[in-house]
C-alpha positions in Angstrom: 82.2 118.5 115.5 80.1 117.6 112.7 81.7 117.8 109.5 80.3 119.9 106.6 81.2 120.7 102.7 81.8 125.1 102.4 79.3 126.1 100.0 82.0 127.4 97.4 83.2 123.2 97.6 81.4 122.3 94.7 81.7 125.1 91.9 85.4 125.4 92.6 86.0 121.4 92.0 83.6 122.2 88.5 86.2 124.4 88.1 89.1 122.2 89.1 87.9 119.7 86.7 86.6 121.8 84.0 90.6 122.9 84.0 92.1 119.4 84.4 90.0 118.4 80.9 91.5 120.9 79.1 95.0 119.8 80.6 95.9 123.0 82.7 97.8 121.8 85.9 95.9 123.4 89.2 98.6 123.9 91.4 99.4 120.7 93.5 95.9 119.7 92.6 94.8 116.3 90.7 91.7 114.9 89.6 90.9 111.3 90.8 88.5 109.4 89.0 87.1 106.3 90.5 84.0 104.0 89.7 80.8 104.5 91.4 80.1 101.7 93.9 76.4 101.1 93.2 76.4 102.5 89.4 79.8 101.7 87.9 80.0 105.0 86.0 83.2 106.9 86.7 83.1 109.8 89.1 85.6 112.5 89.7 86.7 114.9 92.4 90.2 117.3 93.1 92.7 115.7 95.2 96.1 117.1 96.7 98.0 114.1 96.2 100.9 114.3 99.9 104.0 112.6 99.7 104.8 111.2 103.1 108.2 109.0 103.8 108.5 108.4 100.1 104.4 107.5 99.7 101.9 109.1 97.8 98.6 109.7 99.6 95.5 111.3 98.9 93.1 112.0 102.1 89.1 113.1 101.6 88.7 115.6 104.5 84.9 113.7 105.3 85.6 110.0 105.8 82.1 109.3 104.8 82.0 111.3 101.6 80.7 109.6 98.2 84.2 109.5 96.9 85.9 108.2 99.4 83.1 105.2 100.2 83.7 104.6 96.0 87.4 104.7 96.4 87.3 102.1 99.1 85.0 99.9 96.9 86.6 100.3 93.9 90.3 99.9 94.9 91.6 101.8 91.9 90.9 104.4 89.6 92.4 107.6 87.8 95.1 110.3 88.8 95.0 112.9 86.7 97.3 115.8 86.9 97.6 118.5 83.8 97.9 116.3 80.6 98.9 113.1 82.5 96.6 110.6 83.3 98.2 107.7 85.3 95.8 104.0 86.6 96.2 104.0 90.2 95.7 101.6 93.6 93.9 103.2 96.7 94.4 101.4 99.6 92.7 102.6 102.6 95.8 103.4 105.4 93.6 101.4 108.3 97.2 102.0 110.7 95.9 105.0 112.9 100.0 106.0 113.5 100.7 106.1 109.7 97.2 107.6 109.0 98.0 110.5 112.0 101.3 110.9 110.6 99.8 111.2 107.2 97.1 113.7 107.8 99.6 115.9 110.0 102.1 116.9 107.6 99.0 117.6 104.8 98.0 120.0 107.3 101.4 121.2 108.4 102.6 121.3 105.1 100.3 122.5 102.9 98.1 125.8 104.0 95.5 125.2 101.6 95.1 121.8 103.0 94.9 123.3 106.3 92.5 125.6 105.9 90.1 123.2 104.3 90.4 120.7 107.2 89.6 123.6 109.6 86.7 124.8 107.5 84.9 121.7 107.1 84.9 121.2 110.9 87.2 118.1 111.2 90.3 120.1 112.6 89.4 122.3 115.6 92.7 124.2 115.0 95.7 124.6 112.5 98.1 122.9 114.4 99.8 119.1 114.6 97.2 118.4 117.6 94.3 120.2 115.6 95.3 118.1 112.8 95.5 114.8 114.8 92.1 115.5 116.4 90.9 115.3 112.6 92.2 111.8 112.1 89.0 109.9 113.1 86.7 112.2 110.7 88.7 111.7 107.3 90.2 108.5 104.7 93.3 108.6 103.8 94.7 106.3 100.4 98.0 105.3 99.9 98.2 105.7 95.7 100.6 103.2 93.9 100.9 103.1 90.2 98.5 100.2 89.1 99.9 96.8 87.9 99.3 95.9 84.0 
């Protein structure tokens, strides 16, 4: 199972963002904006923000994807959802229970989210096992407000 991005990805997170500039809330959607780990310049993609046990996560569906590889070097970064902009922590969840756990209920919970894990190929099927077999294929980031 090789993950892969749906064509349609990257004009609906233009969109997203396009939206999220102008300060219309998407749905459940956020825009998080982190530094680039080579270029420094600030680079932004839609999230679904997941509230698990009383934590905020975010999760990119391909562990290996640009923004998730900047998120884990730059530690921090941008949530921005409508009109609110808030400085954030991302700290990679490296516990494989809490990052099952995690990625579960997105994909339980949330139908969009399921759906996108099964089309990109990470979760063979839309259930809690599907969605467990998908843990070793995406990142998941706790998100805490940032200090100062």
């Amino acid at each position: 199972m090789e993950p892969r991005i749906p064509r349609y990805v990257p004009v609906v997170n233009v969109v997203l963002k396009f939206l999220t500039r102008r300060g219309v809330k998407a749905g459940p959607v956020s825009i998080i904006t982190v530094a680039g780990r080579r270029s420094g310049r600030p680079h932004s993609t839609p999230v679904t923000p997941w509230v698990v046990d009383g934590k905020r996560y975010v999760i990119a569906g391909i562990g290996t994807s640009d923004w998730s590889r900047n998120a884990r070097a730059a530690g921090a970064g941008t949530l921005t959802s409508g009109r609110t902009t808030t400085r954030v922590r991302l700290t990679e969840v490296t516990d494989p229970a809490l990052k099952e756990r995690v990625v579960v209920a997105f994909g339980t919970e949330n139908r969009g989210a399921a759906s996108f894990l099964k089309q990109i190929g990470v979760a063979p099927e839309r259930t809690p096992k599907g969605f467990a077999a998908a843990v070793p294929y995406v990142a998941v980031f706790e998100v805490t407000p940032a200090q100062g």
